[in-house]
C-alpha positions in Angstrom: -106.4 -67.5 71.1 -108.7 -69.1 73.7 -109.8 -65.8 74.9 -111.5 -65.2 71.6 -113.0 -68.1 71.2 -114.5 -68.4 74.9 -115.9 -64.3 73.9 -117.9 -65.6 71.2 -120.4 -68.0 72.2 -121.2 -65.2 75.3 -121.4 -62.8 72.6 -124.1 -65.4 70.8 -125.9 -66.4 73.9 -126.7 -63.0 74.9 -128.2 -61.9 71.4 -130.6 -65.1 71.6 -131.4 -63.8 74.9 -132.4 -60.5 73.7 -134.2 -62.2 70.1 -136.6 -63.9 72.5 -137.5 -61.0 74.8 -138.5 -59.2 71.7 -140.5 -62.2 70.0 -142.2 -62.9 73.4 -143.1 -58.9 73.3 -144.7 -59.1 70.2 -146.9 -62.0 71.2 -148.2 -61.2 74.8 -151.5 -59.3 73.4 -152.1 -56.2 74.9 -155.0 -55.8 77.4 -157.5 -54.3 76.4 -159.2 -51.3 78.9 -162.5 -52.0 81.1 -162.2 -55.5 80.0 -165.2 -56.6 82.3 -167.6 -54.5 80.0 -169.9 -55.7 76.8 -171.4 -54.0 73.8 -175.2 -54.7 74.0 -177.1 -55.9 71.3 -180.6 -56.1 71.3 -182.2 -58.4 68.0 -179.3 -57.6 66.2 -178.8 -54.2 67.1 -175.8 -52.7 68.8 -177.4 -50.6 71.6 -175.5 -47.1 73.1 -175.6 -48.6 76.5 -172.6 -50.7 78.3 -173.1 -53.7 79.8 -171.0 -54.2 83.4 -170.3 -57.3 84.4 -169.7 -57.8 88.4 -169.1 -60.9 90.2 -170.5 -62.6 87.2 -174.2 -61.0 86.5 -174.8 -58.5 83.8 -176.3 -55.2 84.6 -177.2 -52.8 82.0 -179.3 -49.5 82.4 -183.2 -49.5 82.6 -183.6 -46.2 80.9 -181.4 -47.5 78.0 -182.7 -50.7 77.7 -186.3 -49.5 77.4 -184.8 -47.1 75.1 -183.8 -50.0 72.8 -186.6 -52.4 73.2 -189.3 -49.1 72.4 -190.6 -50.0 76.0 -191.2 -47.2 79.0 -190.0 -47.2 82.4 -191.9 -45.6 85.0 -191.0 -45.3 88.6 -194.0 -45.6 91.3 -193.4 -45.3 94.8 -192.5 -48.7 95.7 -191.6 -50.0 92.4 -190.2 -49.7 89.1 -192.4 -50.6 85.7 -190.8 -51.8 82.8 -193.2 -51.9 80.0 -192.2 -53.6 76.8 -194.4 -53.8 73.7 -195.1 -57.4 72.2 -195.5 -57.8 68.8 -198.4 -60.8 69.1 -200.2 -58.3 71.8 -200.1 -55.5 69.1 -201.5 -57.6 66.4 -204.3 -59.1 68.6 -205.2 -55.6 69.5 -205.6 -53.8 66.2 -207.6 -57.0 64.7 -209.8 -56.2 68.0 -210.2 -52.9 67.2 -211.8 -52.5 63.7 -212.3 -48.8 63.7 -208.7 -47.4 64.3 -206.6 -44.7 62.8 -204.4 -46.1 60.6 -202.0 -42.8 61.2 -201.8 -44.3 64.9 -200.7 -42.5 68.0 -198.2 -39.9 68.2 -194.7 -40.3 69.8 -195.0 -37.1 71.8 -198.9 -37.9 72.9 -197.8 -41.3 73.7 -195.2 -39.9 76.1 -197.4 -37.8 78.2 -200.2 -40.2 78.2 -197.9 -42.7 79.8 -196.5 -40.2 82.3 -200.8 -39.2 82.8 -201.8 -42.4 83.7 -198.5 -42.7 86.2 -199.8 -39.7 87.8 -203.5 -41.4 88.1 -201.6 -44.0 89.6 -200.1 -42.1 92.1 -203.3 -40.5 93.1 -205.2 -43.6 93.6 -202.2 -44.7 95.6 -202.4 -41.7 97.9 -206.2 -42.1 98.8 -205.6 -45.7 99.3 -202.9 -45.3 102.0 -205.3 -43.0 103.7 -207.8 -45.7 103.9 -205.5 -48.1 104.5 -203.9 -46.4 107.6 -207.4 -44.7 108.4 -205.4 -41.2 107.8 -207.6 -37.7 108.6 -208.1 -35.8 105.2 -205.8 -33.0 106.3 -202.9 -31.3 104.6 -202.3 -30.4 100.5 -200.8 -34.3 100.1 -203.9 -36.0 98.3 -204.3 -32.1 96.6 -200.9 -32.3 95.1 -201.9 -35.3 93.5 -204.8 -34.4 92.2 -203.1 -31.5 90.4 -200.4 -33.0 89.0 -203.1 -35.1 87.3 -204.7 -31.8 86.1 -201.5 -30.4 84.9 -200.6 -34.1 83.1 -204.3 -34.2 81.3 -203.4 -30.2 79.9 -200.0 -31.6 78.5 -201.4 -34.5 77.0 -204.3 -32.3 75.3 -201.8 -30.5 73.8 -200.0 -33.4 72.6 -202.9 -34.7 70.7 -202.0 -34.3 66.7 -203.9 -37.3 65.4 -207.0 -38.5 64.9 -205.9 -42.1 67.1 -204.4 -39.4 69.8 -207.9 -37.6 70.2 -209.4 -40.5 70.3 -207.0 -42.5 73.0 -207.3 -38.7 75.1 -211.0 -39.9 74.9 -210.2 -42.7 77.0 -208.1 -41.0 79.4 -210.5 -37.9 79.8 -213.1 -40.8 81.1 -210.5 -42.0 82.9 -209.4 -39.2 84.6 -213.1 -38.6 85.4 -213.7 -42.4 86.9 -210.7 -41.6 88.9 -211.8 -37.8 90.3 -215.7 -39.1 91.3 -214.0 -41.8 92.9 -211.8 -40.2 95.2 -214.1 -37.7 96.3 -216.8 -40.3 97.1 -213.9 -41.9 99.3 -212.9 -38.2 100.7 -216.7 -37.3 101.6 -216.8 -41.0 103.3 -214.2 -40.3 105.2 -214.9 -36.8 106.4 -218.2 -38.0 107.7 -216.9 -40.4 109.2 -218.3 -43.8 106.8 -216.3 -46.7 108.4 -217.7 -48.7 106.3 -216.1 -47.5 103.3 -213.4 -45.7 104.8 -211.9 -47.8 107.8 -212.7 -51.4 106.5 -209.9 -53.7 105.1 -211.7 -55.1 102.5 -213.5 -52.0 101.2 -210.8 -51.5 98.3 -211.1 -55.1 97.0 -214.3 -55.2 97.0 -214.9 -51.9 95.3 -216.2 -52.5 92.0 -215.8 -48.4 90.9 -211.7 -48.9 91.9 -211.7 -52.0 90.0 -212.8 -51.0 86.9 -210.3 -48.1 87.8 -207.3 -50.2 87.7 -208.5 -52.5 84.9 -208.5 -49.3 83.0 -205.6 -48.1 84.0 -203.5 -51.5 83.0 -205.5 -51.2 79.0 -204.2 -47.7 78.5 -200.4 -48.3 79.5 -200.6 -51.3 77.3 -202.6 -49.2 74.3 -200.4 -46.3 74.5 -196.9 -48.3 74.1 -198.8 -50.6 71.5 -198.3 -47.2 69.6 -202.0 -48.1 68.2 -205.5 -46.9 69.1 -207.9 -49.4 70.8 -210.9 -49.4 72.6 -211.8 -50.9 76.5 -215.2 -51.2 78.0 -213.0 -50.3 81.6 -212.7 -46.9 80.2 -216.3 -46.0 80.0 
């Protein structure tokens, strides 16, 4: 008679045992996978990019986040430009320019003007170093340049579809011609031997034909990813 009684408060204790394993189961939340990751959202939009989180900084990826915010990235040689378009810059620049297109510019002529004016960008860089560093004009380095500009300009001409597009390739046409008579002024200096031009540290500041380059350069990045046509005295 004691035996059964001693048999059934073991018999009780073990299925309360077993009751709370299954009850503390059901309420230890599962985890979920690559926990340290976000869903982007840019103004209210759920982007297709992933944002990581490591040692407590976000890092998302340029390409997509340009992507989302209708921006460009391009890469330069020492650096990486993010360009995003601003809505009050836009506004301020079609009121500016009364003679636009209302059709605007293209997306595909947009594209390969950006990636045309990277490539003037380049070149300029090139024959700066050599008259930085006081480098002979030898080799196909400054050439290579010169033709990937070439081969930019064709693409872009082809791109053009609207009447804003032929009017923006306008711009880089004069542009692209700035650029060419300055670099061969600077190559001719330097092949006879100019110092004065060529070999002094202050010749590219205070250059007024490489300034108006690079002011012109700066509009049309900022024209293009407007998406709108506008007009610069810098690219006359």
């Amino acid at each position: 008679m004691n035996k059964h009684h001693t048999f059934r408060p073991i018999v009780v204790f073990g299925f309360a045992l077993s009751l709370a394993a299954v009850l503390t189961a059901q309420a230890t939340p599962p985890v979920a996978p690559n926990a340290s990751d976000k869903v982007l959202v840019v103004n209210g939009k759920t982007v297709e990019a992933t944002v990581r989180q490591i040692d407590g900084r976000s890092y998302v990826d340029i390409e997509a986040l340009a992507q989302a915010t209708k921006g460009t990235v391009t890469v330069e040689t020492n650096r990486v430009v993010l360009t995003i378009p601003v809505a009050q810059d836009s506004s301020a620049a079609r009121s500016a320019a009364p003679a636009q297109d209302p059709q605007g510019l293209s997306r595909d002529f947009a594209k390969a003007a950006v990636g045309e004016v990277a490539e003037m960008r380049e070149w300029q860089g090139v024959i700066g170093t050599m008259v930085t560093y006081g480098l002979a004009v030898s080799g196909t380095w400054a050439q290579d340049s010169r033709e990937r500009v070439d081969e930019g300009l064709r693409q872009t001409t082809l791109a053009a579809s609207t009447d804003a597009d032929r009017n923006a390739l306008q711009l880089l046409n004069n542009a692209t011609s700035n650029l060419e008579t300055w670099a061969n002024d600077v190559v001719a200096a330097r092949q006879a031997l100019n110092g004065a031009k060529t070999l002094d540290s202050n010749s590219q500041q205070n250059d007024p034909a490489l300034a108006n380059i690079t002011n012109c350069s700066r509009f049309l990045n900022v024209m293009l990813v407007s998406g709108a046509f506008s007009d610069d005295a810098s690219c006359h």
